[in-house]
C-alpha positions in Angstrom: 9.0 -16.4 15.4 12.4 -14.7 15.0 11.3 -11.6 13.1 8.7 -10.7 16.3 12.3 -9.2 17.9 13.6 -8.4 14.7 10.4 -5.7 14.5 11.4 -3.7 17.7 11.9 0.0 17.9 11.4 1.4 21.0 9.2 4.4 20.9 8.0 4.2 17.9 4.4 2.6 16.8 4.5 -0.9 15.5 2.5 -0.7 12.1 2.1 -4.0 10.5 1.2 -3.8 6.6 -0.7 -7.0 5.6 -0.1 -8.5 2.5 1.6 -5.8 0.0 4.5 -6.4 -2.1 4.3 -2.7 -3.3 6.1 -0.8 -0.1 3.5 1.9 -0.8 1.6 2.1 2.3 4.3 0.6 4.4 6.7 3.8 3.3 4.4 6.3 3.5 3.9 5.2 7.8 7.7 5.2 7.5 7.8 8.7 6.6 5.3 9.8 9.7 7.9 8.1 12.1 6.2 4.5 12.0 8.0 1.4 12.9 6.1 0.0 9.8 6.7 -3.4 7.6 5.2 -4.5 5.0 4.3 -8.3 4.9 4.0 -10.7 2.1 4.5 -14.3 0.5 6.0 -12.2 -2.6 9.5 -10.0 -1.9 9.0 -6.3 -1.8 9.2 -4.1 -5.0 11.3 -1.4 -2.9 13.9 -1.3 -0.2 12.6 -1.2 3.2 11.7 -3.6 6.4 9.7 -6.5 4.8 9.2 -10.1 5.8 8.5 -12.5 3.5 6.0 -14.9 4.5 2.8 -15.8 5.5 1.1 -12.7 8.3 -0.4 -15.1 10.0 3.1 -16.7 11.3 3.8 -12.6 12.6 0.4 -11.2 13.3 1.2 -12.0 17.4 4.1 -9.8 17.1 2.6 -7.0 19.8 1.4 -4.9 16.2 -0.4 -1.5 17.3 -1.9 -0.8 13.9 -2.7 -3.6 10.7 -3.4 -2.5 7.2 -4.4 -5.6 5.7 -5.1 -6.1 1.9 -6.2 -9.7 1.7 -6.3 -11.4 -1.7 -9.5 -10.8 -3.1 -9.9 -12.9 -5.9 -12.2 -15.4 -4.2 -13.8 -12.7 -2.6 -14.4 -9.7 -5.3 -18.0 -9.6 -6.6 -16.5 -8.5 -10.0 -15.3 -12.3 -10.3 -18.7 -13.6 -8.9 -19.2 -15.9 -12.2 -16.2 -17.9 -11.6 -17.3 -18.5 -7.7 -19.5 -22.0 -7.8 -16.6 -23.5 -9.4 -14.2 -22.4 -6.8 -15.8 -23.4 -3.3 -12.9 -24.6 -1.9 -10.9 -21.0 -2.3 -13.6 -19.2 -1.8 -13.7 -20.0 1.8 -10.0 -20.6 2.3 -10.0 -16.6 1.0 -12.9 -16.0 3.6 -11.2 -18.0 7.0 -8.1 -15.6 6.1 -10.0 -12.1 5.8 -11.8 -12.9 8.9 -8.2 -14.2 10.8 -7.1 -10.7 9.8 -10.7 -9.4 11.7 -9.9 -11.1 14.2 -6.1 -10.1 14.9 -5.6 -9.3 18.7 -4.4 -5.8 17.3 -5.9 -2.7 18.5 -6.4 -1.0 15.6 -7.4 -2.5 11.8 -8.3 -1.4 9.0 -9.2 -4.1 5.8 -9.0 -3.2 2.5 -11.2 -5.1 -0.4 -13.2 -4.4 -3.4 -16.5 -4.7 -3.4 -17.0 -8.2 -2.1 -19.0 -11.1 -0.4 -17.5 -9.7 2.6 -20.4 -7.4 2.8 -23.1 -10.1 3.0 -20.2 -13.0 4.7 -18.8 -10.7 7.5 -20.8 -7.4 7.3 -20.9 -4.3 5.2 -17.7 -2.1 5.5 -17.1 1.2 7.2 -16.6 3.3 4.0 -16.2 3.1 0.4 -13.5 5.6 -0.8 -12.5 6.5 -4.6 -9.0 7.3 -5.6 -10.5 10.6 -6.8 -10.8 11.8 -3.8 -7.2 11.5 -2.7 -5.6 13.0 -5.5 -6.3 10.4 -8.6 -8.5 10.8 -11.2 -9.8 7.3 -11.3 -12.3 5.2 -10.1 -12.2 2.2 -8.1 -14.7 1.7 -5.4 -12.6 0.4 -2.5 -14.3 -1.0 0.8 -12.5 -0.2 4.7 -13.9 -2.3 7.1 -11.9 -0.3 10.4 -11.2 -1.2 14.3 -11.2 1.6 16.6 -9.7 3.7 13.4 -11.3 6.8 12.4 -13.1 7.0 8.4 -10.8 8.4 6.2 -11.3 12.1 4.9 -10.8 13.1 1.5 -7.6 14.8 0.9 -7.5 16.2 -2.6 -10.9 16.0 -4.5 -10.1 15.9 -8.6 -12.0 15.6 -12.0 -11.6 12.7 -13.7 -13.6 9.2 -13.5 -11.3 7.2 -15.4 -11.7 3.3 -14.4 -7.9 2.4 -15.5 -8.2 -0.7 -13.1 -10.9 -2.0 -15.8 -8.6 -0.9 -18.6 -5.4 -3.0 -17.6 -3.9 -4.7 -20.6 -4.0 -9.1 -19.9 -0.3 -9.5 -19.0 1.3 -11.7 -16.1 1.7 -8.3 -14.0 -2.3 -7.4 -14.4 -3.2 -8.4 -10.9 -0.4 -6.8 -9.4 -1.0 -3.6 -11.7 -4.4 -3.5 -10.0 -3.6 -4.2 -6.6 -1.2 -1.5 -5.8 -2.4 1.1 -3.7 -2.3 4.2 -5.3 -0.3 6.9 -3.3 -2.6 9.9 -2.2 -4.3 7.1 -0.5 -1.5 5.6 1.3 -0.7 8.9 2.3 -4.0 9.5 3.9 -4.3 6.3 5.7 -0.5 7.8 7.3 -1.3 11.2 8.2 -4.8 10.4 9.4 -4.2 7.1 11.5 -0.6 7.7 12.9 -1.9 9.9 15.7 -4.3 6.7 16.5 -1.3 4.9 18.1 0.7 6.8 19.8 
């Protein structure tokens, strides 16, 4: 595909963000010296390198790093009641989260909820909360990681608020929930850039 060239920066570590429309993580690499872009079938909130499509059509593009968020509505045991009458997404949502496993990139980390994955795949690496990066919330968020070190905490603080539970229905709810909050974006940057150079 066109955009494999379009990717290239010589020097620089090729760091392919997987399904986010936010920017978040994909800037915060940016700002450790990444080559980083964020993919996805929706445009990106911010300015920045994003390609807008499906990763699978750019996941060959010679990535050294993947942070993947793959949908997880099929997948999320928080929607488990819903599940038996959705067979047919369920395991179109697991075939993609196990392509992303099985990218032919060196290093991966995938980022779910609590999910089937667990029991479908196997169980993750780590479960990290946002208060230990900074946010005073809750949100138990599973890293299943390839030749990636676990993430350390970087700013332990009070709070145990579960404001992902306490999202007012709108159209933008899922997207409200799915963003990845900042201190942990800034982690994943400062602690898995050296990995690839």
């Amino acid at each position: 595909m066109e955009c494999c060239e379009e990717t290239g920066i010589k020097g620089s570590p090729k760091v392919l963000v997987a399904c986010e429309f936010s920017g978040i993580v994909r800037d915060a690499f940016l700002k450790r010296g990444a080559n980083a872009w964020s993919v996805d079938l929706l445009p990106s909130e911010r300015n920045g390198p994003h390609i807008e499509c499906n990763v699978l059509d750019v996941i060959d593009c010679g990535w050294d790093l993947m942070i993947a968020h793959p949908p997880c509505t099929y997948l999320a045991v928080s929607g488990a009641r819903w599940f038996k009458d959705h067979p047919y997404e369920q395991q179109e949502a697991i075939n993609f989260f196990m392509e992303l496993v099985h990218a032919n990139i060196p290093h991966i980390c995938i980022e779910n909820p609590i999910s089937i994955m667990s029991t479908v795949y196997r169980k993750p690496d780590q479960i990290i909360q946002p208060w230990q990066f900074g946010h005073g919330e809750t949100k138990s968020t599973c890293l299943w990681l390839k030749n990636l070190p676990k993430l350390q905490p970087t700013n332990i603080v009070s709070g145990r608020c579960q404001r992902v539970h306490l999202e007012q229905p709108s159209p933008d709810r899922w997207k409200n929930r799915s963003r990845t909050l900042q201190g942990i974006a800034d982690a994943m940057a400062a602690q898995w850039i050296e990995c690839v150079y």
